[in-house]
Structure formats: structure tokens, C-alpha cells
N, C-alpha and C positions, 0 to 999 in steps of 0.2 A: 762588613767583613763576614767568612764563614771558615769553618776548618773543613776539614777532611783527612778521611784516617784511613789505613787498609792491612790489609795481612802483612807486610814490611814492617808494620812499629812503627813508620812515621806518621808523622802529625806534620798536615802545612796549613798555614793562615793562608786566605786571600783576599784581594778587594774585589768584591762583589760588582762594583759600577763597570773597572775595567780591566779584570781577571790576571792582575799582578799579583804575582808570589810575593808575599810583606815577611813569612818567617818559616822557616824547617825547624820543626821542634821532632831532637834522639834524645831518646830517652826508655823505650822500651825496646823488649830483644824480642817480642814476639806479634800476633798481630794486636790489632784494638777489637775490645769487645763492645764497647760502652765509651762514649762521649756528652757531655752536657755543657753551659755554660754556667757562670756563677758569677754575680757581681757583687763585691766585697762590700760592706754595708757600717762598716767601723766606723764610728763617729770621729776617732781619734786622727784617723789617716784619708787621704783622697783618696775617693773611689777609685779604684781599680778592676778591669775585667779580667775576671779570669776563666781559663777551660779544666775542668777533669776528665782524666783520661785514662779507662780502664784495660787492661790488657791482660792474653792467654800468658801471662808469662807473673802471674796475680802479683800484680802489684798496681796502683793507681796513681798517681802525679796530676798534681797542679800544677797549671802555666800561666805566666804573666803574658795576655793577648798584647799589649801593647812592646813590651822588649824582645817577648819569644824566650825568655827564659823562665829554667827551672822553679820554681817556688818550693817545692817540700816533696815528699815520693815517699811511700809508706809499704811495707812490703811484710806483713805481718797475715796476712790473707791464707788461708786452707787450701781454697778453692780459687778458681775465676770468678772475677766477678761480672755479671752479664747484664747489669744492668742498673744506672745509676739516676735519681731523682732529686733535683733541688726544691725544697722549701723554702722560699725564698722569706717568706713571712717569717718565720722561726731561725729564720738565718743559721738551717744546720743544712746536710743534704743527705741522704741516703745510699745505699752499694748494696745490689741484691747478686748473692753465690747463693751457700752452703747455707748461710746464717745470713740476716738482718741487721746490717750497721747503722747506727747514726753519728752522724761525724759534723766537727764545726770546721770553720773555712780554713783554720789552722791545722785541720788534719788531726784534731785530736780526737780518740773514740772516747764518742758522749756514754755509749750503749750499745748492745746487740742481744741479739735474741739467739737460743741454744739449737744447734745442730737440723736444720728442719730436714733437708734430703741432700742425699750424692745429686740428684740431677739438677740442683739448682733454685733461686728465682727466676725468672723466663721475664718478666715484668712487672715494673709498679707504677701507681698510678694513684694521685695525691685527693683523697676524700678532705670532706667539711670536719670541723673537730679536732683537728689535730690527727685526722685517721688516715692511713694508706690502705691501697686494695693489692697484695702481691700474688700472682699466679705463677703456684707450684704445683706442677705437675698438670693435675684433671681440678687441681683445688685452685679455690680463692680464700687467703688468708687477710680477714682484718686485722690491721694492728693498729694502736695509739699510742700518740706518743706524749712524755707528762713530763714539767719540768718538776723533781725531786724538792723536798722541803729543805736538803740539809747544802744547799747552796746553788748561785746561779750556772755552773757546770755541772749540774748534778741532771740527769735525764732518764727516765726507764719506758722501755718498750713493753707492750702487755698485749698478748694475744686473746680480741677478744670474740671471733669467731671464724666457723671453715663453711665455706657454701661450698657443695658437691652438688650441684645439679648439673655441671660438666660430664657428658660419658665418655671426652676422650681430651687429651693436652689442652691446657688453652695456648690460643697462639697469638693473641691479639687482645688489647686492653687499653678504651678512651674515656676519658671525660668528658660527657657533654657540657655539662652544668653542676651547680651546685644542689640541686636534686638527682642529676642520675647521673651513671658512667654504663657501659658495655662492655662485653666480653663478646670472644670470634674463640671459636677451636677449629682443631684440624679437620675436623668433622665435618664440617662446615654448621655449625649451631651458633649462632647469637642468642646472646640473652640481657635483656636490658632490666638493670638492676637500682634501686632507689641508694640514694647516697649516705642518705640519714639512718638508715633502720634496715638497711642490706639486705632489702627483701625482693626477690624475682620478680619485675613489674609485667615481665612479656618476653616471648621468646620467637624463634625463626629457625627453622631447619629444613625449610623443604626450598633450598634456594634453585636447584637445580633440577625442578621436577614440576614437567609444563604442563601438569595440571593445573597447577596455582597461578600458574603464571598463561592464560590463554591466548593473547597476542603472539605469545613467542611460539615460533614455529621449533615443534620438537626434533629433538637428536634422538636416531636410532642406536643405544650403548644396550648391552646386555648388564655392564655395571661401572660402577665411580670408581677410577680410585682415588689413593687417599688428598693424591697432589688437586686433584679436579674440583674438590670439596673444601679442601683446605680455606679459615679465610686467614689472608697472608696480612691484611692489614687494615684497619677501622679506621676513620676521620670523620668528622662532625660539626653541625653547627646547629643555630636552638632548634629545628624545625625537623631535620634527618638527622640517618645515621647512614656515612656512604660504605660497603665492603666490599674489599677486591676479594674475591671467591675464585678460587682456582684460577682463569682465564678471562671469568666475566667481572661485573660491575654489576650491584645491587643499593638500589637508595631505598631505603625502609623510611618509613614517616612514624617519626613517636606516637604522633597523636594517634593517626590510623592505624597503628601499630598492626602494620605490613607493609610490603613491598610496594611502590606505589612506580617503578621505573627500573629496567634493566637492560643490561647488554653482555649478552651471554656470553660471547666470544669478542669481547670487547680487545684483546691482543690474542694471537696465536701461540703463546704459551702462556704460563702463570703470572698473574699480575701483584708485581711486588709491594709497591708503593702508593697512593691515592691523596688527593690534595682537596680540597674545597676552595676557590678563588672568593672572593669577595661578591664577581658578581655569579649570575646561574652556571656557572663555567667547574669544571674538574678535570683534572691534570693526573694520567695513570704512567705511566713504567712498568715494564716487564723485561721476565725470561731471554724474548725473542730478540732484545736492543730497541725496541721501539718506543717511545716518550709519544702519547697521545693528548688533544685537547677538546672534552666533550662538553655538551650544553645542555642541561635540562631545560626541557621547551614542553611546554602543554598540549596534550594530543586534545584537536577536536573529534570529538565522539557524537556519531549519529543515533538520535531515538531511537529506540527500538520497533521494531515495528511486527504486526501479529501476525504468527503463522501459519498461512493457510491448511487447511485441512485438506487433506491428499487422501492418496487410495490406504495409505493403512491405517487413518484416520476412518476410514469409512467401514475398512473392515471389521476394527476394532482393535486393530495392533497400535497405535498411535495414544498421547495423550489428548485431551479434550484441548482447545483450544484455547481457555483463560490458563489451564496449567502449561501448556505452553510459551505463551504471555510471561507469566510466571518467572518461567526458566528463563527467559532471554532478558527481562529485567535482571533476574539476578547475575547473569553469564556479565552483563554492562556493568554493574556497580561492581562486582571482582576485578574488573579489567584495570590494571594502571592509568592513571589518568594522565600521566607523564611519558617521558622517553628520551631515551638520550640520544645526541644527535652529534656524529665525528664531525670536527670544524678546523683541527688541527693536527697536522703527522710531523714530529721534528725527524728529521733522519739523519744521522749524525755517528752513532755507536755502533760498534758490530759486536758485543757480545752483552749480557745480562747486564741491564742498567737497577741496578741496587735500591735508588733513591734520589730525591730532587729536594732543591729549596726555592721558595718561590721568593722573588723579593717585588713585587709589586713590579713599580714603570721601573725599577732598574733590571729586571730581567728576571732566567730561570738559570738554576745551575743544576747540571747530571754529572752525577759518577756511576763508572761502569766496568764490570770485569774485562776491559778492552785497556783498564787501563788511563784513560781518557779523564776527566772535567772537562766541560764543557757548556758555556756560559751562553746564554740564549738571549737573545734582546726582541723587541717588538720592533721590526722594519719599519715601517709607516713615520713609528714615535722618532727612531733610529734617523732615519733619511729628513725629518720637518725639523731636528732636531740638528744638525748637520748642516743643513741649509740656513739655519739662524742663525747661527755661528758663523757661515762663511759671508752672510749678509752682513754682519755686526761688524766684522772686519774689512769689507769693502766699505761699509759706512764711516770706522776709522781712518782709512787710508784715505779715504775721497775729503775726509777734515783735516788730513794732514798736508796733502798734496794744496788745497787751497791757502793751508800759511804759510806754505812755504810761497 
């Protein structure tokens, strides 16, 4: 099953296998800002799943996924909240606005932290320790969270440092692991940070500047602006870090900490959304309505080979020939040894597609400012899959025709 929310206030459940509406949950008057799941973990009672649901209209509600009903709604909030995180291990969950909540699955406030800004938390994102990493503003705020001596509902939040090495919003914030997480801003900067001890391990800013990047054939701009640069969203797994960057797609390699693969104009506007599949496969959304599917594939790379000495070699405008050598070893080992390669175009939406969920062999679902969901299936698996079933049943009937 998955939800989906939009500026309406509604919330609907569906089945993910075969794109039936199971429930319409009203309950908020304005749109949603913030979605998560949570699964109830009370030894006393059977598990139950539940959705939080936060909204411009600041108030947040829990739903019971399987009736579609209300569970609790809480409306004590300042601000909107923009953005909400389960701890699933500490069975509380978190609601970042104005201020830092922590809340148990009853909705009762465990704790919060004092007025941080008017513009908000933008995101958090769950470190080792009991710590979160929440980005306000150009800041990253650690916090920890401690369970109190003076009973088991007793909790306090402690702010226990600010990284500013951001020069501009952050706009984007993953966990790879339990050693590192990242940040993306509007700037387009990454910077990949340790988990443990919140120290800058490596950074990236020159995504859009082909000098670093020599295979890619340069764009003539006199300048960026801010949308071109922006990165709109991070996803990861132990090996990269993938970011949609304005239009393009950039895979950075932890290890080699650089770019090792891009695709500059990977959609014809901003690319919203980015996926990492299981296998070398990544899954983008954009601006423009298009849902793309691309493959990192290994470029084979030709030695190098020495470059003759010509007439301004002879003159003496020219370098000598091993410092040439040189240059072109090194021009090969900067080059990406990767590349992404389009293998998939769903077409389907006509305005800005927001976001997708991938569910393995049961398909992909898109939502889109058109209005639209719309559920994707693999053809192939679709049609072999179809044909078993209509096989299985002529197998039946051929068993039954002969008892009779």
C-alpha cells in the first residue's frame, strides 16, 4: 500500500499491486506538508500501521492505515510543520517547524526544543546516538535525544552543535550509513559529513563547471541561476551519493570522493526526485512531466597515448613531450570512468511530476501537478505473468471438462 497527499488536505490509501482506492482520509483544511509511516510497537495491543500527517493548516493527525480512520489530531503547533521523522527504535517520532518536537505514538509531547527561526526546519535526518541532523536555514543543527531520570515518559532534547559550512539554504539531507549522511543546498554544494563526530569529511561544488568534468561537452551560459544549481534531491547507497542538480544527474563515489558519472541535462527542466534501484539502474522525475530510467554502465577508456611534437614544439611554444605524456595521463585519470546511459522514458503526465515510489516487480507509482497517480508495471513481467494465469485456467477447465 502507499498514500498520497496534495494541496486539497486529502490523504488516500492505495493498493500498490492494483492501483484501488482502499481509503479517503478529511481531515485537514489545508494542503499537506509532511507524511511518514509509523508502526505501533505496544506490546499490549496488535500491531497496527499507522500514517502522520502534517499540514499548512499546523496541525498533525494520525491514521489508522487499515480502517482509514482518525486516531488522535493535535493542534497545539506555532507554525507548519515541514517535516516529520520516525525513530522507530526509540518508538517516539519527531515534527520539524519553528521549534523541535518529540512526540510518542499517542501524540503526547515528550519534549521540544526553544523557538529556533520564523523559516523553519526544511529537514531531518536520524544520526547514530540517539542524534538527528536538522537543517535550518544555511545551518545544520545536531541534536540528542535522552531518556530523563525522573521516569519512563520523561525525555529532553539538547542542542549539541551548529555546522555553517553551508553559504547558502540547505535543500537536501540523506543518510548513507551509520558513519556518514550528506547535505545538497541551493547552491548547488554537497558536503559529506561523518555521523559520529559531525565533521566535514569532503565536499563538491563545481557540479556544473566542465572543467572538472572533461567528457562533457560544455554549455555556453554567461551565468547559473539559482534553479540550474540548486540540488533538489540526494539518494544513496554504500558506494555513491546520487544528486539531481538543477536539470542534471551527478553520482559522486565516497570513496573517490568526486564525481565519477553525470548527465547534465538529464530532463529539460529541474529534476525533482531520484531513486537508486537495486540493480545499476536510477529512476529521475522532473519539471517537464517526464519520469526517466537510467543505468550506470562502465566507460571503456583508451591508454593514453604520446603526443607528437609539432611545429610549436619545435619552436619552443609547445611543452616537451614527457610533460605532455604527463598532461594526458592525468586529463584520463580525472575523466569519470562511469556514464549514465537513458534506457527508459515513461510518458504519461503533462505537468511537474513531484515524486515516485518504487515497489520492486510490483511496479512504480508517479504523482503529478496534472493531477494524475499513476502506476507503472514492467510489460514483459506483466504480459508472462498474464499468460500464466490464462494457462492455469485452461489447465483447470481441460480437468474439468474431462470429469465431467
Amino acid at each position: 500500500r502507499f498514500a498520497s497527499a496534495g494541496d486539497d488536505g486529502i490523504i488516500f490509501l492505495w493498493n500498490a499491486q492494483t492501483g484501488e482506492k482502499l481509503h479517503e482520509l478529511h481531515g485537514h483544511t489545508h494542503k499537506i506538508t509532511a507524511i511518514a509511516p509509523f508502526s505501533s510497537s505496544d506490546v499490549a495491543e496488535e500491531k497496527t500501521n499507522l500514517i502522520i500527517t502534517a499540514s499548512a493548516d499546523r496541525t498533525v493527525i494520525i491514521w489508522d492505515c487499515t480502517s482509514g480512520s482518525q486516531v488522535q489530531k493535535v493542534s497545539c503547533f506555532q507554525s507548519t510543520v515541514k517535516c516529520l521523522t520516525v525513530l522507530q527504535r526509540l518508538n517516539v517520532w519527531l515534527s520539524g517547524g519553528s521549534d523541535l518536537c518529540v512526540w510518542n505514538q499517542k501524540l503526547d509531547l515528550l519534549c521540544k526544543t526553544s523557538h529556533l527561526t520564523d523559516a523553519g526546519i526544511s529537514a531531518l535526518v536520524e544520526l547514530p546516538k540517539n542524534c538527528v541532523a536538522a537543517a535550518v536555514g544555511k545551518e545544520l543543527i545536531i541534536f540528542r535525544l535522552s531518556a530523563s531520570n525522573n521516569g519512563y515518559e520523561g525525555w529532553n532534547i539538547l542542542e549539541v552543535k551548529r555546522l555553517v559550512d553551508h553559504q547558502d539554504n540547505i535543500s537536501s539531507l540523506v543518510s548513507v550509513n551509520d558513519l556518514t549522511f550528506v547535505t545538497g543546498s541551493h547552491i548547488g554544494e554537497l558536503i559529506v559529513w561523518d555521523s559520529l563526530d559531525w565533521t566535514k569529511q569532503a565536499s563538491e561544488c563545481n557540479f556544473w563547471d566542465s572543467s572538472v568534468h572533461p567528457d562533457v561537452q560544455p554549455e555556453i551560459k554567461l551565468s547559473q541561476s539559482p534553479h540550474e544549481t540548486s540540488v533538489q534531491h540526494l539518494t544513496s547507497d554504500e558506494e555513491c551519493v546520487f544528486a539531481a542538480v538543477g536539470k542534471g544527474i551527478y553520482v559522486y563515489n565516497l570513496q573517490m570522493k568526486r564525481v565519477i558519472a553525470c548527465q547534465r541535462t538529464a530532463h529539460d527542466s529541474s529534476v525533482l526526485h531520484i531513486e537508486k534501484l537495486p540493480n545499476r539502474q536510477l529512476i529521475s522525475c522532473s519539471e517537464d512531466g517526464s519520469v526517466r530510467i537510467w543505468e550506470l554502465r562502465e566507460k571503456q577508456q583508451l591508454p593514453a597515448e604520446p603526443v607528437p611534437t609539432g611545429f610549436f614544439n619545435m619552436w619552443g611554444f609547445g611543452r616537451t613531450n614527457k610533460q605532455a605524456n604527463q598532461a594526458a595521463k592525468k586529463m584520463q585519470e580525472n575523466t569519470p570512468v562511469y556514464f549514465l546511459e537513458l534506457v527508459g522514458d515513461l510518458i504519461g503526465h503533462s505537468s511537474a511530476v513531484q515524486m515516485f515510489l518504487y515497489f520492486g516487480e510490483l511496479g512504480l507509482a508517479t504523482c503529478s501537478a496534472d493531477h494524475l497517480i499513476i502506476l507503472w508495471k514492467d510489460g514483459e513481467r506483466e504480459s508472462s505473468l498474464r499468460s500464466l494465469t490464462l494457462f492455469k485456467k485452461l489447465a483447470q477447465n481441460g480437468d474439468l471438462q474431462l470429469k465431467l
